[in-house]
N, C-alpha and C positions, 0 to 999 in steps of 0.2 A: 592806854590801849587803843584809843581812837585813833589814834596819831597814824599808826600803821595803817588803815587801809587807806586812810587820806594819801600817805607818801605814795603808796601804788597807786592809786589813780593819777594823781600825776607824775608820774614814771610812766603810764601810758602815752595818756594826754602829750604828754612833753615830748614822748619817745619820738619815733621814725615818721610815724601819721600814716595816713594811705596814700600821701603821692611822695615818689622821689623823684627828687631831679638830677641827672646827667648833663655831665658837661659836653659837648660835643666838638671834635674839633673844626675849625671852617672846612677843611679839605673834606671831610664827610658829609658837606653841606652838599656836594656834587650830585651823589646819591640820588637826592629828592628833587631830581629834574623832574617834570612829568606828572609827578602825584598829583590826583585830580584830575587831572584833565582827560575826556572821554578818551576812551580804549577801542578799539573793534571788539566783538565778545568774543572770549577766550573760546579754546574747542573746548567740547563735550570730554570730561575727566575719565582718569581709565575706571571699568566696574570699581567697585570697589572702596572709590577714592571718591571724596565730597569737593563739590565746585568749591573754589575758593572766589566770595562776593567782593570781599574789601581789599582795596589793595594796602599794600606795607612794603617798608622798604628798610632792609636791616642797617643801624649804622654801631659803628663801634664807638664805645663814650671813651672821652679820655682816659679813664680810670680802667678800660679794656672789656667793658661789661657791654651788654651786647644788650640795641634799645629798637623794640620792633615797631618802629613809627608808622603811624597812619594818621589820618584825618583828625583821629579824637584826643592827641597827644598835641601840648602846647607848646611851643618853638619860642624861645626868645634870643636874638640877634643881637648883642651886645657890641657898642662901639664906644669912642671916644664921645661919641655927644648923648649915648644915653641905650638903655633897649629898647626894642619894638618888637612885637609878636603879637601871640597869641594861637589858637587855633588857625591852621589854613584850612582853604576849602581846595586852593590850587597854588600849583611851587613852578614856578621856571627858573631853572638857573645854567647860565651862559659862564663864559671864560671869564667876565667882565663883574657881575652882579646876580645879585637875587632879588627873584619877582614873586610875590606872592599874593594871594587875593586872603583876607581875614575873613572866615564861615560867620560872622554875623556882623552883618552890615556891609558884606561885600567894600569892604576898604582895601585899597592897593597897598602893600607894601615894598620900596624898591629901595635896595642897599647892595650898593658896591661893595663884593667880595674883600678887596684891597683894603675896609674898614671897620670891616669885624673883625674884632679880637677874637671872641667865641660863641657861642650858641650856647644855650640851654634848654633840653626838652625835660616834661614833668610829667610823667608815667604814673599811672595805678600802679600800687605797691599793693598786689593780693594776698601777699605773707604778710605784710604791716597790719592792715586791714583783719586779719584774719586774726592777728595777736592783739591787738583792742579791742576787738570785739569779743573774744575767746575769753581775755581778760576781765573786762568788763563782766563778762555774764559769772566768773567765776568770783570774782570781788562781790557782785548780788547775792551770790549763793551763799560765800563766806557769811554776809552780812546777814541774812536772815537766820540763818543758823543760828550766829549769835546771837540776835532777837529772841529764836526762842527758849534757847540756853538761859538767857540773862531775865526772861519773865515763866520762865518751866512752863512752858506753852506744849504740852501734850499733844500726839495728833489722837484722833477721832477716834472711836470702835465700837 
């Protein structure tokens, strides 16, 4: 009987996680010219409507699902000699290559368009996230239950 909640925990564990990654294709790599790099400030939002602080930039993943990139979302640039990423802080990209600055340690990264096969960004997954943890608490609950099932552990009065 133990066997079983074991198996669901790792049915979690093993499952989706809380990041996905999306494939991206290079041609959506255009998108994220600019990101990072200071702005003028936007005008003042109509009543109603909340400033928007952070910028984002939507790209479409190969798979057609739709990945709202900003700064906190990880990029990896896939080529023949290997990938590079991580976090940017700032993206330029030209007819030619991409230019990106890594948000810790300010490291340049520069790669010619013509040598990425593809990209890969890795997103918080809030439904993944939200079913492990969901999980998790109700596998606890399960578990104790049984606990006091299996020792007739009365409660209080």
């Amino acid at each position: 009987m133990r066997i079983v909640p074991a198996l669901l925990v790792g049915a979690l564990v093993g499952g989706p996680g809380c990041f996905r990654t999306h494939v991206i294709p290079v041609d959506e790599l255009r998108k994220l010219d600019g990101l990072g790099v200071p702005q003028p400030p936007p005008p003042p939002p109509p009543p109603g409507q909340k400033l928007q602080r952070r910028q984002y930039r939507v790209l479409r993943a190969a798979d057609g699902s739709v990945v709202q990139f900003d700064q906190g979302v990880e990029l990896f640039l896939q080529s023949a000699g290997g990938a590079v990423g991580g976090r940017f802080s700032r993206i330029l990209v030209t007819d030619s290559a991409f230019d990106g600055v890594l948000a810790r340690g300010d490291r340049p990264v520069h790669v010619e368009l013509g040598s990425i096969q593809y990209a890969h960004a890795q997103t918080l997954d809030g439904l993944g996230t939200a079913a492990i943890v969901g999980g998790g608490l109700l596998i606890g609950l399960a578990g104790l239950y049984t606990f006091a099932l299996a020792f007739n552990i009365q409660p209080a009065r």
